[in-house]
ZADOMI-653080 format. One record per residue (C-alpha): residue in three letters; x, z, y. Coordinates in pm, 1 decimal, m for minus. Layout:
BEGIN
+------+----------+----------+----------+
: rest :        X :        Z :        Y :
+------+----------+----------+----------+
:  ala :        X :        Z :        Y :
...
+------+----------+----------+----------+
! end
This chain:
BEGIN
+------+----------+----------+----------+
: rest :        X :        Z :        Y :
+------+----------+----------+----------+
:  unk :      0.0 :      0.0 :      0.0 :
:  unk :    106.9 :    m75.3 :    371.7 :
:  unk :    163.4 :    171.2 :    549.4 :
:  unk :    m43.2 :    188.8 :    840.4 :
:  unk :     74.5 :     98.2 :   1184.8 :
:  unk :     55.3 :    404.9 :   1436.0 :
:  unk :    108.3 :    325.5 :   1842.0 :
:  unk :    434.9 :    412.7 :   1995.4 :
:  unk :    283.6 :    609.3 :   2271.4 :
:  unk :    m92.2 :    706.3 :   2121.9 :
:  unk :   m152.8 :    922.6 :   2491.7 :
:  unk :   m111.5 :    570.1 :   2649.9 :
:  unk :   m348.8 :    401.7 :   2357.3 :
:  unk :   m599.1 :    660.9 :   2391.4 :
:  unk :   m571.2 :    617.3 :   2761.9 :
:  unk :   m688.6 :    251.8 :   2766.2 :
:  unk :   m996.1 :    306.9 :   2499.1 :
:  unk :  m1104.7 :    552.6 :   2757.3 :
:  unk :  m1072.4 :    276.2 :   3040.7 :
:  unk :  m1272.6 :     46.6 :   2773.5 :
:  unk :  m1545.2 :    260.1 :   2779.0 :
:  unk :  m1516.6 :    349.1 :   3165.2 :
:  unk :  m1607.3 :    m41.6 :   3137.3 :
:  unk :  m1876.2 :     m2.1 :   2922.5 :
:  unk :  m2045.6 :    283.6 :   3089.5 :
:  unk :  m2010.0 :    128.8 :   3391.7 :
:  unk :  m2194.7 :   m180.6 :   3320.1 :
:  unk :  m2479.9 :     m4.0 :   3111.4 :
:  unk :  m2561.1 :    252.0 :   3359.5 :
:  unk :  m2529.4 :     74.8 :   3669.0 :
:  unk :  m2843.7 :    m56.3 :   3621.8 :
:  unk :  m2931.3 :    275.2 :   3769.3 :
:  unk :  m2820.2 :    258.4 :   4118.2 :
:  unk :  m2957.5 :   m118.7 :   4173.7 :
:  unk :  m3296.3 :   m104.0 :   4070.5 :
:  unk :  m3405.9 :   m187.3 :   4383.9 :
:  unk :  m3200.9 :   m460.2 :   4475.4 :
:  unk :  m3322.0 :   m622.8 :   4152.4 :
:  unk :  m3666.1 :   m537.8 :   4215.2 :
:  unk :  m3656.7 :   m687.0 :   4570.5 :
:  unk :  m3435.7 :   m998.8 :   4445.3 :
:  unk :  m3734.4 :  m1123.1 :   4172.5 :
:  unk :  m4039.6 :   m990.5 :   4351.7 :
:  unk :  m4111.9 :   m762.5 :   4066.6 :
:  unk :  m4216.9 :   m331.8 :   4113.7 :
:  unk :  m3924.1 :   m119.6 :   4080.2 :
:  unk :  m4079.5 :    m14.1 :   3738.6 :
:  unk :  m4016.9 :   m369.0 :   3574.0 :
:  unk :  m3634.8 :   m384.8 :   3698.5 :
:  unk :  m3583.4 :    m14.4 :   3535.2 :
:  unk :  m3689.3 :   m159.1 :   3227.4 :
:  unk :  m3379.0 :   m349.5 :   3251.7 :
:  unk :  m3204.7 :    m81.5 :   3130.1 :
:  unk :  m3471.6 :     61.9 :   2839.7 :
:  unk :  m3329.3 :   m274.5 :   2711.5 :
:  unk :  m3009.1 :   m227.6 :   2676.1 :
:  unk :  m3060.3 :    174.9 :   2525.0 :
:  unk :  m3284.2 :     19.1 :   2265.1 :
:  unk :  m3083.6 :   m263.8 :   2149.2 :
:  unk :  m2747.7 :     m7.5 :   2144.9 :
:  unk :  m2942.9 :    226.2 :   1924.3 :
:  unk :  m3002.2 :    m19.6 :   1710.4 :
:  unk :  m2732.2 :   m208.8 :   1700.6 :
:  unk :  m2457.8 :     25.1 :   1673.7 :
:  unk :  m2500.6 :    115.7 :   1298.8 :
:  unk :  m2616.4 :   m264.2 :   1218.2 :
:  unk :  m2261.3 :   m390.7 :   1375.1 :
:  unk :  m2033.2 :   m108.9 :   1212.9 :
:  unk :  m2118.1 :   m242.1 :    839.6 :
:  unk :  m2120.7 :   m626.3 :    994.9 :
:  unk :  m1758.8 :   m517.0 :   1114.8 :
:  unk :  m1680.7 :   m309.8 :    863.5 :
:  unk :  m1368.2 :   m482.7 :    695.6 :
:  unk :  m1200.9 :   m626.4 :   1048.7 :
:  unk :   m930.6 :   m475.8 :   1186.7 :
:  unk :   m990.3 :   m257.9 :   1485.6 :
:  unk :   m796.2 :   m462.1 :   1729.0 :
:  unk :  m1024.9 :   m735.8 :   1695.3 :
:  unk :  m1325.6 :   m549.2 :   1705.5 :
:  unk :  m1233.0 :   m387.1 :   2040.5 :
:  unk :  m1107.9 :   m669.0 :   2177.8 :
:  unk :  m1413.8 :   m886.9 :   2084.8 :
:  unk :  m1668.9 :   m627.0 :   2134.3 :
:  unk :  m1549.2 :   m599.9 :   2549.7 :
:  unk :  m1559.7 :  m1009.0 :   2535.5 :
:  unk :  m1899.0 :   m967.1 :   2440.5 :
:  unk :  m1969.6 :   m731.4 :   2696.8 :
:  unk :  m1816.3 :   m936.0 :   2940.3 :
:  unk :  m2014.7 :  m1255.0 :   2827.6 :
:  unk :  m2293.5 :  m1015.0 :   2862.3 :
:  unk :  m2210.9 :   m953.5 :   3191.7 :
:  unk :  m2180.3 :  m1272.1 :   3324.4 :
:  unk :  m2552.4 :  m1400.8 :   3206.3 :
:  unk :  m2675.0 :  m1107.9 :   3345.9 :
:  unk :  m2506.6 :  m1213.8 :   3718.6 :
:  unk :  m2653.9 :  m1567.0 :   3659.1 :
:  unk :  m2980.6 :  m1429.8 :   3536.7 :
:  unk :  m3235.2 :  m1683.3 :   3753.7 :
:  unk :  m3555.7 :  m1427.1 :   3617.4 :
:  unk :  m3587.1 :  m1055.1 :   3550.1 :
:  unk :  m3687.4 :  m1149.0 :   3193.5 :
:  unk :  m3396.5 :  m1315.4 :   3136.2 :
:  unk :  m3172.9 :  m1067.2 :   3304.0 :
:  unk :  m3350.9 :   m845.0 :   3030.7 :
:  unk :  m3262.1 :  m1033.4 :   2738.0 :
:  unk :  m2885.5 :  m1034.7 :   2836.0 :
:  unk :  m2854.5 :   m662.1 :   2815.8 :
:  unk :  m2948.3 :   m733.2 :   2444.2 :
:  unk :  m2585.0 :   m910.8 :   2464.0 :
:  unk :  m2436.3 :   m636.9 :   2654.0 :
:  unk :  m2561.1 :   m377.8 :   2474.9 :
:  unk :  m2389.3 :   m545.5 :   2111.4 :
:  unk :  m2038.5 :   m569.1 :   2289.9 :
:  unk :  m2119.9 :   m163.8 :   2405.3 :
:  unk :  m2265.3 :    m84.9 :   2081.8 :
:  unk :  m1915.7 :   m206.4 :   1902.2 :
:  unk :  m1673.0 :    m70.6 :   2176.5 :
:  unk :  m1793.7 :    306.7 :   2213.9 :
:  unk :  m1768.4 :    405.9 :   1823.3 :
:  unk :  m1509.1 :    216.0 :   1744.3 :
:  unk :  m1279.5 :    338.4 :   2002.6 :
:  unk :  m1350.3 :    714.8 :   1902.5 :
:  unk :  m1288.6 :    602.3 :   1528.2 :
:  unk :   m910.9 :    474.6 :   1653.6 :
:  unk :   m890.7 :    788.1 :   1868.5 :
:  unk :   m954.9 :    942.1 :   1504.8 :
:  unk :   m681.8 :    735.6 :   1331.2 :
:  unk :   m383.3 :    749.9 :   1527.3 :
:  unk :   m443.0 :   1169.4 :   1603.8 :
:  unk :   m356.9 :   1411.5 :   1364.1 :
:  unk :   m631.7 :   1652.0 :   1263.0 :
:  unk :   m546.1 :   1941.1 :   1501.6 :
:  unk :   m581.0 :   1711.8 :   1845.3 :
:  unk :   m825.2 :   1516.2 :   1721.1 :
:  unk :  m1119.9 :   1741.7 :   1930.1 :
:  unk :   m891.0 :   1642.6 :   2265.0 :
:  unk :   m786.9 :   1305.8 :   2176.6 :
:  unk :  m1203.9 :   1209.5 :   2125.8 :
:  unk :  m1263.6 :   1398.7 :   2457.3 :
:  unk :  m1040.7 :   1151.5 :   2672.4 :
:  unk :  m1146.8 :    788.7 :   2498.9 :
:  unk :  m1532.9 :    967.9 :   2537.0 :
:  unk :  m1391.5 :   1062.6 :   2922.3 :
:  unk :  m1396.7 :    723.3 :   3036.3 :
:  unk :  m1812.5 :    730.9 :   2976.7 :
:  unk :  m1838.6 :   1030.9 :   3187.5 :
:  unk :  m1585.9 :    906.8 :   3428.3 :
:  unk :  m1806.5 :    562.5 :   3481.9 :
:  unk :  m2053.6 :    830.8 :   3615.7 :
:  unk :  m1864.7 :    979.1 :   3873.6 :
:  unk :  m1626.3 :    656.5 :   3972.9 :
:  unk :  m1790.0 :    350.5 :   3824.7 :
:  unk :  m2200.4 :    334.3 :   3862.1 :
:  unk :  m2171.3 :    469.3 :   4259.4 :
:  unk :  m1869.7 :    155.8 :   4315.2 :
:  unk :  m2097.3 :    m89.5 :   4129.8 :
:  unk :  m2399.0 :      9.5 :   4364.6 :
:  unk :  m2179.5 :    m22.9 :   4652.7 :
:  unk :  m2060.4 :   m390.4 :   4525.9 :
:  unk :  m2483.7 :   m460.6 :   4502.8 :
:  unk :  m2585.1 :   m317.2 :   4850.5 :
:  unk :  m2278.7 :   m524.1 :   5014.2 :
:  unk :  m2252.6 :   m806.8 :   4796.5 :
:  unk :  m2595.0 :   m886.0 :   4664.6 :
:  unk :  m2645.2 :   m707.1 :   4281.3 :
:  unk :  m2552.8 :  m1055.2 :   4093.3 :
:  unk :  m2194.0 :   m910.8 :   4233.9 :
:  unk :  m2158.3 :   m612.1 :   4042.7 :
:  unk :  m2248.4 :   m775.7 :   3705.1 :
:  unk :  m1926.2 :  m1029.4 :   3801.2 :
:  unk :  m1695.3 :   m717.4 :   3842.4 :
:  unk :  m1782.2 :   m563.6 :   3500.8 :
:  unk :  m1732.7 :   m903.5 :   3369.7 :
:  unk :  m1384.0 :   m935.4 :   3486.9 :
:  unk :  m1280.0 :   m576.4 :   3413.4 :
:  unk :  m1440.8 :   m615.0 :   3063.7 :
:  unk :  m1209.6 :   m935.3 :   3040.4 :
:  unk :   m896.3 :   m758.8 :   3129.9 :
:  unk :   m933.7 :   m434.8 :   2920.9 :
:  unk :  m1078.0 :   m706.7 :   2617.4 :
:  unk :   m700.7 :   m848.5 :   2669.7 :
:  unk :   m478.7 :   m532.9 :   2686.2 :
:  unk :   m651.1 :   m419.8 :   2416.9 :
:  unk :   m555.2 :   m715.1 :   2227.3 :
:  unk :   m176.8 :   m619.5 :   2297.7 :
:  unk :   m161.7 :   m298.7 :   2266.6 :
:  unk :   m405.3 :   m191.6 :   1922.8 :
:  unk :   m210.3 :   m237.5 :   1672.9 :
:  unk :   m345.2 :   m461.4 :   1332.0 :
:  unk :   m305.5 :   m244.2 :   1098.7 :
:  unk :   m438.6 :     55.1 :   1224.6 :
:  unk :   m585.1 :    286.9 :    901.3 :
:  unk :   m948.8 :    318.9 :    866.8 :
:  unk :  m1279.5 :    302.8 :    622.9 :
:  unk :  m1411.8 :     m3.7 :    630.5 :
:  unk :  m1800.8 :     29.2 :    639.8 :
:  unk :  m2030.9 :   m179.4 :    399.9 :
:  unk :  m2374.3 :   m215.8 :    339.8 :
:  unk :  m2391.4 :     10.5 :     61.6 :
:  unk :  m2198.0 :    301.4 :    264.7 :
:  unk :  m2463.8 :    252.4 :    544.9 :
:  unk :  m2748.5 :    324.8 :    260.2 :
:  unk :  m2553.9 :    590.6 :    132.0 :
:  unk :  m2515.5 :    767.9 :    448.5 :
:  unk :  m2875.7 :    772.3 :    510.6 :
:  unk :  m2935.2 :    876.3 :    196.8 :
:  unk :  m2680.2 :   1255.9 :    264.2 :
:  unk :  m2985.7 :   1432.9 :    443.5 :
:  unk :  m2659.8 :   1655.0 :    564.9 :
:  unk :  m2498.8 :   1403.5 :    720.6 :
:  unk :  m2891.8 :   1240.8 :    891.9 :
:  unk :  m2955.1 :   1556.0 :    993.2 :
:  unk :  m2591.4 :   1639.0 :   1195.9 :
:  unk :  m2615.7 :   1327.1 :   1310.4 :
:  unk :  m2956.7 :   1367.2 :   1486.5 :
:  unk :  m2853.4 :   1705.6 :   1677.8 :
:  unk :  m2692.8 :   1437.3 :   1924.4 :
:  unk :  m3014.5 :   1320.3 :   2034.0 :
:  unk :  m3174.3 :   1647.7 :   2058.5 :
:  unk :  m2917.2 :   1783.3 :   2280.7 :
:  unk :  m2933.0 :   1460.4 :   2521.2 :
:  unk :  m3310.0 :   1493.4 :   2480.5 :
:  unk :  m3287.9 :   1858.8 :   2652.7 :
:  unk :  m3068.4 :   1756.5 :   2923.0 :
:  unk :  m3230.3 :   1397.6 :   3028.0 :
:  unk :  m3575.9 :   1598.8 :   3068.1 :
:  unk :  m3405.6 :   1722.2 :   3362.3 :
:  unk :  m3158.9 :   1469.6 :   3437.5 :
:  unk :  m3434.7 :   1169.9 :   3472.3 :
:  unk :  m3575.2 :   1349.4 :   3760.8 :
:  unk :  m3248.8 :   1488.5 :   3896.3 :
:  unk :  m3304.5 :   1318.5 :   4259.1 :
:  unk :  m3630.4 :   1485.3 :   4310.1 :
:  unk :  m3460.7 :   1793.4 :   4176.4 :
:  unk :  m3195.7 :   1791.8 :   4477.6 :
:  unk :  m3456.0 :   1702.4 :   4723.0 :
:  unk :  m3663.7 :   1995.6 :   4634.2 :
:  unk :  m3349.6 :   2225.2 :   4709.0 :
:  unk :  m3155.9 :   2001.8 :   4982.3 :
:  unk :  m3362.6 :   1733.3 :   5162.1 :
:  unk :  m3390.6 :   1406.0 :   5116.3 :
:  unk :  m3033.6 :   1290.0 :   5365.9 :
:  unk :  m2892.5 :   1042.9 :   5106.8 :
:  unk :  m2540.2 :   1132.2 :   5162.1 :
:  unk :  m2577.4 :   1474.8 :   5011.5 :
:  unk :  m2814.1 :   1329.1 :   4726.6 :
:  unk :  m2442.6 :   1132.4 :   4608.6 :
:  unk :  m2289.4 :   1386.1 :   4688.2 :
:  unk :  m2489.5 :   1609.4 :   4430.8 :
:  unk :  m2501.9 :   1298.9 :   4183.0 :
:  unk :  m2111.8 :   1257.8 :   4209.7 :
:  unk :  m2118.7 :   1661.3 :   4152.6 :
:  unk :  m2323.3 :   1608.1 :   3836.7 :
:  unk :  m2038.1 :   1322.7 :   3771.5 :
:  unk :  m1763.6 :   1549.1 :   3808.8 :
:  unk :  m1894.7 :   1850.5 :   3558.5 :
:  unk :  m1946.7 :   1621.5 :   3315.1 :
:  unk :  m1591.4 :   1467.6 :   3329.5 :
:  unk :  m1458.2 :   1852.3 :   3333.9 :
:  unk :  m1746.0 :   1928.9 :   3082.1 :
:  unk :  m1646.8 :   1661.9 :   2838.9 :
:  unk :  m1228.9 :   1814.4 :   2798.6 :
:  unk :  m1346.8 :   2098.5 :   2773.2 :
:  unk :  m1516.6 :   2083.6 :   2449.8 :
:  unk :  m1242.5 :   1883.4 :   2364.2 :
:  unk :   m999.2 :   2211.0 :   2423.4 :
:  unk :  m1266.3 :   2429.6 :   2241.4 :
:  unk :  m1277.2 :   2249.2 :   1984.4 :
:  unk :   m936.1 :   2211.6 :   1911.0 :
:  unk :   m896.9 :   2575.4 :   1972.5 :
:  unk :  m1253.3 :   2774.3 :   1795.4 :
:  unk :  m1398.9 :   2478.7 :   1614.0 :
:  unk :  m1661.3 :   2227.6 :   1673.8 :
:  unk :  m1902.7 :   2431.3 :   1576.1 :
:  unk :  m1897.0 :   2778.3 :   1752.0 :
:  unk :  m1820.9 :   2492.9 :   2016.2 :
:  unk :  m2179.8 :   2342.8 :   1965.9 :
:  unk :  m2354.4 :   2652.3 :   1927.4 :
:  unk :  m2223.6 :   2776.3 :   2281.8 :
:  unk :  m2327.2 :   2433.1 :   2422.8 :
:  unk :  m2683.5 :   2495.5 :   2306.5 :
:  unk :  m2639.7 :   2874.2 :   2400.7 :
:  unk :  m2515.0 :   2782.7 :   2770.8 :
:  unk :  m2786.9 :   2491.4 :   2799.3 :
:  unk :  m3072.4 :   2722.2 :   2728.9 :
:  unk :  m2983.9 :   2996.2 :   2967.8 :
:  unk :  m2884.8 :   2794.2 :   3289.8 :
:  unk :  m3153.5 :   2514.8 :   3257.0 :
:  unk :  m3457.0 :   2748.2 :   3323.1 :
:  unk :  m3271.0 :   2804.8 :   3660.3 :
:  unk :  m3368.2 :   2425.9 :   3748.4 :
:  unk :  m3734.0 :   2533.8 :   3760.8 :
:  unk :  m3693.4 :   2757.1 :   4073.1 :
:  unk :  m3758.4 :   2546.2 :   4415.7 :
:  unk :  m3555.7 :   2604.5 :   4664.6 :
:  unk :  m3215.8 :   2679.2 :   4596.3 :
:  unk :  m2965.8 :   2682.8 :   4921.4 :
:  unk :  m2669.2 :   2472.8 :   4877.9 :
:  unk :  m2394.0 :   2667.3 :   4748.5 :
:  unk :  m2573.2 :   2815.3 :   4490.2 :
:  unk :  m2730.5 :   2503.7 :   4432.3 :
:  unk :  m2417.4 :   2316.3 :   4356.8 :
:  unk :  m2284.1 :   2609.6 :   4146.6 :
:  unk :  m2529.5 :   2562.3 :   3918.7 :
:  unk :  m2548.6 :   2205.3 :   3908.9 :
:  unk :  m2187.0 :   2199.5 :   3796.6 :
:  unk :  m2221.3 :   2491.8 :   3548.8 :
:  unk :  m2515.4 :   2293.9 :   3414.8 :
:  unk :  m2335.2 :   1937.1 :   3407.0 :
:  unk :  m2000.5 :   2075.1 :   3285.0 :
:  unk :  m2137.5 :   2343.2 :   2949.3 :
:  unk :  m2380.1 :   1985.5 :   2917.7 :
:  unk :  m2155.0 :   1749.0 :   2840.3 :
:  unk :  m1902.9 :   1986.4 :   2630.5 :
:  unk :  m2104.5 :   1851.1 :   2330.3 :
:  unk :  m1958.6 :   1524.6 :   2214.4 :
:  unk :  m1634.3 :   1612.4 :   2114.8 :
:  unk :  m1709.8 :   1946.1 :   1881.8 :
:  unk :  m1995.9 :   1683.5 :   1802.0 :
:  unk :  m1789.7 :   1379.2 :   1706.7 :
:  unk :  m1492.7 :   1582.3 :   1539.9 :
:  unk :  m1801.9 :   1740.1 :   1319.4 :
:  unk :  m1911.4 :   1421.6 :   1219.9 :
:  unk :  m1612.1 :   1277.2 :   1115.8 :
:  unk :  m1552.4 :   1578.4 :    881.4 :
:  unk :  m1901.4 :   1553.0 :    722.2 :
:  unk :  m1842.6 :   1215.5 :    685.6 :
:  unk :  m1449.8 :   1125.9 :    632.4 :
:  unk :  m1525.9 :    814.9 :    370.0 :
:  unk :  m1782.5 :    641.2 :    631.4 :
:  unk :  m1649.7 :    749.5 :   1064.4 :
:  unk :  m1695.6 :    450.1 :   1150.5 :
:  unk :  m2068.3 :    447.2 :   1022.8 :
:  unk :  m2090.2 :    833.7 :   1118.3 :
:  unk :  m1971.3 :    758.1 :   1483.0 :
:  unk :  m2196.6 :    427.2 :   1542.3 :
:  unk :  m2510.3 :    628.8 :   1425.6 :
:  unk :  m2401.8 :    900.6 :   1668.9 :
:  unk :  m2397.9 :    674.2 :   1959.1 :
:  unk :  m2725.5 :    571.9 :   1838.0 :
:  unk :  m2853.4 :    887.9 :   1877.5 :
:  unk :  m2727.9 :    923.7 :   2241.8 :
:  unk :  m2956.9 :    648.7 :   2368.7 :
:  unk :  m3245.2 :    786.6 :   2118.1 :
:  unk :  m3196.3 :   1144.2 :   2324.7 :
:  unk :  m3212.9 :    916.0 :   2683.5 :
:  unk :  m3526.6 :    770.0 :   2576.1 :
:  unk :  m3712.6 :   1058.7 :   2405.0 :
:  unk :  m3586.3 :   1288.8 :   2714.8 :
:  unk :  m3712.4 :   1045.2 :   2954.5 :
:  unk :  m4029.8 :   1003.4 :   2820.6 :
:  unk :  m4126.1 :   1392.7 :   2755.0 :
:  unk :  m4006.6 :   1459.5 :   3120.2 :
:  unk :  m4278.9 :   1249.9 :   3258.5 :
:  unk :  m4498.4 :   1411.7 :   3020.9 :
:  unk :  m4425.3 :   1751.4 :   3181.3 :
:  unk :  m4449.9 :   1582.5 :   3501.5 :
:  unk :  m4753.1 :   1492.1 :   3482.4 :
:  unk :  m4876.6 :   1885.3 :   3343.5 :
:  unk :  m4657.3 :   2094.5 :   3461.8 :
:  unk :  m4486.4 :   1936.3 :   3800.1 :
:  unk :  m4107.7 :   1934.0 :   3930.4 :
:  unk :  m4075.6 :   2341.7 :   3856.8 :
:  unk :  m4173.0 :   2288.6 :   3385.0 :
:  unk :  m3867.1 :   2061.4 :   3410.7 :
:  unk :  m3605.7 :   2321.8 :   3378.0 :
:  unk :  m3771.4 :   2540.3 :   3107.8 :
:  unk :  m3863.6 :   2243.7 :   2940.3 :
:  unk :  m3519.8 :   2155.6 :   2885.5 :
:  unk :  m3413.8 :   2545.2 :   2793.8 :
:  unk :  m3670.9 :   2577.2 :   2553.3 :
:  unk :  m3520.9 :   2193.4 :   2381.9 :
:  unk :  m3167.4 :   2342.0 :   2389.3 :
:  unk :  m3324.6 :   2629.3 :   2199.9 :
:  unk :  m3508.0 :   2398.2 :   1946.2 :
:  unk :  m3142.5 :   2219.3 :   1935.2 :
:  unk :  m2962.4 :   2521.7 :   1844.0 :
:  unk :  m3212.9 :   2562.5 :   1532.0 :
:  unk :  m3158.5 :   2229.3 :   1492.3 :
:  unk :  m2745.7 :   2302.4 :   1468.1 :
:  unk :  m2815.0 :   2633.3 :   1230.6 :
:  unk :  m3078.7 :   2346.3 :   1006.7 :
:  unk :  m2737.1 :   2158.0 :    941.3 :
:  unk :  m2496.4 :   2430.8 :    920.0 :
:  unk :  m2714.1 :   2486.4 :    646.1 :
:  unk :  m2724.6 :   2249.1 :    449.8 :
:  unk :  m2369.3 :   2202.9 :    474.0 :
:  unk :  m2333.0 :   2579.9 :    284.6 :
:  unk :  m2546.4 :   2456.9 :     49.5 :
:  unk :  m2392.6 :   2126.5 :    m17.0 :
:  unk :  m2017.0 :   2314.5 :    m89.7 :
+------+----------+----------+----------+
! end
């Protein structure tokens, strides 16, 4: 057997998977902050240009797992590669897009290149780190995600208010490009892991362990984005409505997250994923309730915006590392469910937060969301065990 080819400097390797998916979060979630340009540009309600982005999230959650077995047996270098041409592709029908229903349909494109980038990157991250700095090395190739939050969605909106929004899609295009070619250069062929098959996809959904660790993903995303999808109105109910300290409270959310995201990396690395995941949930539950009470002044207010963001997004490296021990003979497959799950958790979230909307007003957001991180940390204790009872 050959023995597997390992990067000279992994830090630097890890660093540009992260920039991939600072790519890749950028273009899916800019959608975000150029709804209305969008709207305006087609003559269509705001409502029909957000559904621009329900697009994509579907089409990623199900594409991920489909294009893990499809991709199973190529070597990682030309999946990553490919999967940011794709994206960039994507990206360009989307800027030439002459109808919001075709501007729809390429997100199904961007979404395949996104759906093959973000799980494959992790499972390199995986490969090339041993064991012990695994938690941290998923944490920075995940940090590029988080960092398109704080950096990447409020540049693209810029590019779409100056520029016209056809613009922004051109600039993801030719990042996607670039990254698609360093990554090319720099991945090595050989680098070790499982391919995925058909059959490994049926057995995986056949470990009712494995489904069921799997799924905590989206019920942690589903607590947060019952909050997070009405965020703005959140601020405004403590701040105002002066758009410069709206971003500035979005790009605080931003920032949490990024600090949020290493440091379940570090924790997990140094307690284990999951006394990691059960603080998460723990953390989640107890600040989130908090969100409920109208008004908050403005340094308390962004105290506990970051304390939420940060303990928030500490999840998807215990999460991640977790997976990949449940499931060392399939991480590729384990990972691309995963990300699945994420968008499942954005669209569940999103859906029950208008529902308490609708009963309950702005103030049933925040215990909404404490009382889902409490039905996710019984979710967490469900898998814990069944993993007891399946050693």
């Amino acid at each position: 057997m050959n023995r597997p080819q390992v990067p000279a400097a992994p830090g630097a390797t890890l660093s540009l998977l992260a920039l991939g998916n600072f790519v890749v979060g950028m273009g899916a979630f800019v959608v975000i902050g150029i709804v209305t340009p969008i709207a305006e540009s087609f003559g269509v309600p705001k409502s029909s240009a957000a559904l621009v982005l329900t697009a994509y999230a579907i089409s990623y959650a199900l594409l991920s797992p489909i294009a893990a077995v499809v991709t199973g047996t190529i070597a990682r270098r030309y999946v990553l590669s490919g999967a940011l041409a794709v994206f960039a592709v994507g990206s360009i029908l989307s800027a030439l897009a002459p109808s919001i229903e075709l501007l729809t349909a390429s997100r199904v494109l961007v979404a395949m290149g996104g759906a093959l980038y973000t799980p494959m990157s992790a499972g390199v991250a995986v490969a090339i780190m041993p064991p012990e700095q695994r938690g941290r090395a998923l944490a920075k190739v995940f940090g590029g995600i988080t960092l398109a939050q704080v950096v990447g969605v409020p540049f693209g909106a810029w590019i779409a208010y100056r520029f016209d929004w056809p613009a922004t899609f051109w600039t993801v295009a030719v990042l996607a490009a670039a990254v698609s070619a360093l990554l090319y250069i720099r991945i090595p062929a050989a680098v070790n892991f499982q391919p995925s098959r058909l059959a490994t996809i049926v057995l995986a959904l056949k470990d009712l362990h494995l489904v069921v660790a799997v799924a905590f993903t989206a019920t942690i995303i589903t607590a947060i984005y019952i909050v997070f999808t009405y965020f703005g109105p959140i601020i405004e109910a403590s701040i105002g409505t002066n758009p410069e300290v709206r971003t500035g409270f979005l790009v605080l959310y931003g920032l949490g997250a990024v600090a949020g995201n290493y440091m379940g990396g570090y924790l997990t690395d140094r307690i284990g994923p999951g006394r990691t995941l059960v603080a998460v949930c723990l953390a989640q539950a107890a600040i989130m309730p908090f969100l409920s009470i109208h008004p908050w002044s403005p340094v308390p207010f962004a105290v506990l915006v970051g304390l939420w963001s940060a303990f928030g997004w500490s999840f998807m490296a215990p999460q991640q590392t977790r997976l990949t021990a449940i499931a060392p003979e399939a991480v590729s497959l384990a990972l691309a469910l995963n990300a699945a799950m994420i968008y499942l958790g954005i669209a569940i979230g999103s859906a029950l937060a208008a529902l308490v909307i609708r009963t309950h007003g702005l103030g049933g957001l925040g215990i909404a969301g404490g009382l889902m991180s409490l039905l996710a940390l019984v979710h967490l204790w469900l898998s814990f065990r069944l993993s007891s009872r399946v050693r």
